[in-house]
N, C-alpha and C positions, 0 to 999 in steps of 0.2 A: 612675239617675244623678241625683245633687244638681242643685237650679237653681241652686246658687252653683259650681258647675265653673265651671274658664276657660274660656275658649275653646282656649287651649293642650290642655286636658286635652278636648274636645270633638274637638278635632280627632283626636287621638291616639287616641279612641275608633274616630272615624268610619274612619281607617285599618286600625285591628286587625277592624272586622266585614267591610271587603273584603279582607280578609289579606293585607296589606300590611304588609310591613316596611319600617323607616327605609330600609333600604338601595334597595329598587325602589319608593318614594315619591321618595326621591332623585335615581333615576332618569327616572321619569316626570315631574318635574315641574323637571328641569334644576336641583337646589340640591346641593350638597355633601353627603353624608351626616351631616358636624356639623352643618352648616347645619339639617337638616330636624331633629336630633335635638335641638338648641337651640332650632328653634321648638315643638317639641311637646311638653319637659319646662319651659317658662317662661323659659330662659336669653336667648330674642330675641324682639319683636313681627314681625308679621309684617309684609310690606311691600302695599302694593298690586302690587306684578307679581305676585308669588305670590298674591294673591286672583284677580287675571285668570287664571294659567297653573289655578288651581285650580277654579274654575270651568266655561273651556274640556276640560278634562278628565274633569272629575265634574259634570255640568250636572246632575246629582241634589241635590247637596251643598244643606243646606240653610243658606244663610248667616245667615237672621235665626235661626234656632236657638243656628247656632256662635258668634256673635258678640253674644248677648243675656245 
């Protein structure tokens, strides 16, 4: 992966190696299915509740990676 990926495109990654689709990312983390597909292809930033709910969930997640 490029170091100039978004964070959008980081996160997207980070879902497709726990194989995770939009749809049960959706699920798991309480957003709409547009919702999670508009943040992972650039169409929305993401909010801090969704850094919380995503963190609570994946306390692997590495955020100074995703977000650098």
């Amino acid at each position: 992966m490029s170091l100039n990926n978004s964070y959008h495109e980081k996160l997207k990654l980070f879902f497709k190696e726990k194989g995770l689709s939009n749809k049960k990312v959706s699920e798991v983390l309480g957003y709409s299915e547009t919702m999670i597909g508009r943040y992972l292809n650039g169409g929305a930033n993401v909010d801090a509740l969704f850094v919380i709910e995503l963190i609570k969930l994946f306390p692997e997640i590495d955020l100074k990676y995703i977000f650098s």
